[in-house]
Phi, psi and omega in degrees: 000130194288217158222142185298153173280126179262185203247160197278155198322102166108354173295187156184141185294151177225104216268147196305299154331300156307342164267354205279289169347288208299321206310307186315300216255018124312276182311006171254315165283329180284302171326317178305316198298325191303310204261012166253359171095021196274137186232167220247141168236150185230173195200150177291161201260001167272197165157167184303134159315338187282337178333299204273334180274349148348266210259346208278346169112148166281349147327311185269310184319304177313341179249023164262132231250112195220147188221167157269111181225116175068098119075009178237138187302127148218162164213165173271140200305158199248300206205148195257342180314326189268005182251300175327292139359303209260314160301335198270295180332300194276023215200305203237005161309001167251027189263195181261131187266156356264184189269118167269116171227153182226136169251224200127137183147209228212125194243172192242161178195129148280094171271148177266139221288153207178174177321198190297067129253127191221178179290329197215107184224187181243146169269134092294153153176211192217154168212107174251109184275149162110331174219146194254128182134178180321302206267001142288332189257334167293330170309318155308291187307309178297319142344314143284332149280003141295321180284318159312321208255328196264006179245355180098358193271116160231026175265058197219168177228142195234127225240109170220139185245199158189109167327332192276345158279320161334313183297322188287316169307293188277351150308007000086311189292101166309082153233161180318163168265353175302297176334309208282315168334290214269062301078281210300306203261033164275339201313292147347275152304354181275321230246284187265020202234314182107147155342313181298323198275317180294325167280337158298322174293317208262340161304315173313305185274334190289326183058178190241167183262170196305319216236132152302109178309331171312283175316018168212018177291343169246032168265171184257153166320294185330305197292339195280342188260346184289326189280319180294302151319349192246340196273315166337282233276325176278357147295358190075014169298149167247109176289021199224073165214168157068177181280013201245164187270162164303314179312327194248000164272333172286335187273339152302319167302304146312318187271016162315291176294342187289318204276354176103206189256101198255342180298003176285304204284321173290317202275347151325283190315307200281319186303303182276354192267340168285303157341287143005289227261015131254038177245121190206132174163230216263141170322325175302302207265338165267008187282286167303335190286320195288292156347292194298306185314320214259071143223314146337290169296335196064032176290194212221115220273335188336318196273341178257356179278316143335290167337290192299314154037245169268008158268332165314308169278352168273326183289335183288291229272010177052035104001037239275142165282346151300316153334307197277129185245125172273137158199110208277014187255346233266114162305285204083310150131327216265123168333312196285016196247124177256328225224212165305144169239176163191166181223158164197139206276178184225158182321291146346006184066028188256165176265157185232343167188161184201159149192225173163230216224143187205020220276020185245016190266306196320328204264349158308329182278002201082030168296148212263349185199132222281169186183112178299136197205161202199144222188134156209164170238171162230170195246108187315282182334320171289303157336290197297304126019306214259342187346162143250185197303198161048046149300138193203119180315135179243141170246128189270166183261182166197127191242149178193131193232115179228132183279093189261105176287140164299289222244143163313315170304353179288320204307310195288346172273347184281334168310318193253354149314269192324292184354275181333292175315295189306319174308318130322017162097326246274148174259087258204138163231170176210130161340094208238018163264350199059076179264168184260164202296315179328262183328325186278298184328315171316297161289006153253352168296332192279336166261008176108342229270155167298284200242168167230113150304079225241141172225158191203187195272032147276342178269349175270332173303321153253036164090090155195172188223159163284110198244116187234137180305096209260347161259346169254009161074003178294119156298131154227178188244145168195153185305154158291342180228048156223040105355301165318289189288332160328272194338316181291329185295161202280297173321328208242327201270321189312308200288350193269346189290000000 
């Protein structure tokens, strides 16, 4: 009798009961997105390899599990944001920003196998392409803890960072930007490793160059790249490989060599950026300190008035700021992140989903035009985990509406609109580019959407929204808290078949 085949190392069988568990708290969670306007993209589990070694980090780039098959590099997805991406370039730039999109399914990692970490586990999540700022990013974030909360976990913590100080810190530096990279996604390590460990990595990545920088000091750029084309190819450099011409690897080479002797300005640089990455707590208290760094330096305060922010707009999204823990060492491992980043914990400390800001991948991927885009998953299998007992499927309805601020001050009341809707089944959106009532009208006609919700400041001075028909264009005026009786009615479920 032969012996069973067992399933491979770090895999896992996922057993009926265990599965009954995720598809339920799938379906709990794809309902929040479905009703924040998010509509679903599925994408193959395969893709080109290079896709992933762009942007993905040397942390991650290492757990990807990639073969040769008929002469082509490939691997199986890892993460699902650069294949999301990689579609909306090749398939949907010509729809309207901004873009709400949600997957789900099951990416791969060589992982090492542990507690609910596994080799092959499932992603949800979301991506909103098209808009840039705060009130995307607060949308996310309030997203994911609506989503959590709509599976029973309201015990979590949410961990929020941001890339652009770090960033911000090392603009102040002439350094290489190869330098300035390599800084950036040290931060982490940095943190728990020390300095030593990190000025060795970065001595590392640097090598040494070919040419004593001495030799061309009383040359002009012309003379110096004309002697360096002709001298390389005799030390044996090859100047004819990758897509850059010899002219532009000499001219990177020069201006390498132009700048000298940099290590006084990296070991700066590395004192403040370990600074940086141990400020971690509560907002009251890291918020000046993070203030005091970048004021030290003369950095440029833009990325932390962002913080405030989007800490401002999670209390419009009824967020309690207690939750949050600021943590400026906070990485995440992945190359492509420009912007807010975040993680969230579950009481036992485990993580249950992270993202963050990303607004330079689309035009890496070949986007005809840059497009800011903001994104997070969750790690099912972990959700599902975190439960607490008794749980029982709700079936939602579908209904759909956007919410339109007059004014920026309309936005936290236009909040508790959607707030209002969803809870009746309502698919409820709100405005996150600040557009005028025209232009938002516009755009929901051009996407189909039925109604409009319009608020200004007379309708929050007395609780009520402008309620206007987008296909016979009729306007009434109604109470907030007759929403309920709208939703129900034959005009409004009717207009939705």
């Amino acid at each position: 009798m032969s012996a069973p085949i067992e399933v491979v190392r770090g895999m896992r069988d996922t057993l009926p009961a265990d599965r009954q568990n995720l598809l339920w708290t799938q379906a709990q969670i794809e309902a929040v997105l479905t009703n924040y306007g998010y509509t679903q993209i599925d994408l193959p589990i395969i893709e080109q390899r290079d896709l992933y070694l762009r942007k993905l980090g040397e942390e991650l780039v290492g757990k990807v599990y990639e073969f040769t098959f008929g002469g082509r590099n490939l691997a199986l997805r890892p993460e699902w944001t650069a294949s999301v991406l990689r579609a909306y370039v090749a398939h949907l730039q010509d729809q309207p920003l901004p873009l709400r999109l949600s997957y789900s399914g099951p990416v791969f990692r060589y992982e090492r196998p542990q507690r609910h970490t596994y080799r092959q586990f499932t992603q949800i999540g979301v991506e909103i392409i098209g808009s840039a700022g705060p009130r995307a990013d607060a949308e996310v974030l309030a997203l994911a803890c609506a989503g959590l909360e709509a599976t029973g976990i309201h015990d979590y913590t949410i961990v929020l960072g941001h890339i652009g100080l770090v960033r911000n810190l090392l603009s102040r530096f002439d350094l290489a930007e190869r330098t300035q990279g390599r800084l950036v996604w040290e931060l982490e390590r940095l943190r728990t490793q020390g300095i030593d460990v990190v000025r060795t990595r970065l001595q590392e990545a640097r090598g040494e160059l070919p040419i004593d920088p001495t030799l061309l000091e009383r040359m002009d750029d012309a003379q110096a790249s004309e002697l360096l084309l002709k001298l390389l190819p005799t030390v044996q450099v090859d100047l004819a490989f990758g897509t850059r011409s010899p002219e532009e690897i000499v001219g990177r080479l020069l201006r390498k060599l132009r700048r000298g002797d940099q290590q006084p300005q990296v070991e700066r640089a590395l004192d403040l950026v370990h600074r940086l990455s141990q400020i971690r707590g509560a907002p009251a208290e890291t918020l000046p300190q993070a203030a005091a760094l970048l004021s030290e330096t003369g950095a440029d305060t833009t990325t932390l008035d962002e913080v405030r922010a989007i800490l401002a707009l999670l209390e419009a999204h009824n967020v309690s700021r207690d939750r949050i823990v600021l943590d400026f060492g906070m990485g995440r491992g992945l190359h492509y992140y420009t912007g807010m980043i975040f993680e969230m914990y579950d009481a036992d400390d485990m993580q249950l989903c992270g993202g963050g800001r990303y607004d330079d991948l689309v035009s890496a991927l070949g986007g005809r035009q840059p497009a800011p885009a903001v994104g997070f998953a969750y790690g099912l299998e972990r959700v599902s985990a975190a439960l607490p007992s008794g749980r029982s499927p709700i079936v939602a309805t579908r209904s759909e509406v956007l919410i339109v601020p007059v004014e920026d001050e309309d936005y936290p009341y236009a909040l508790e609109v959607a707030r209002r809707l969803r809870t009746h089944d309502v698919i409820a959106t709100t405005d996150v580019r600040g557009r005028t009532v025209t232009n938002n009208l516009r755009d929901a006609a051009r996407r189909g959407v039925a109604y409009a919700a319009i608020v200004g400041a007379e309708e929050r001075e007395r609780g009520e929204v402008v309620w206007r028909n987008l296909n016979d264009r009729i306007e009434r005026r109604i109470k907030l808290d007759e929403i309920a009786t709208v939703v129900a009615s034959h005009e409004h479920t009717g207009a939705q078949k």
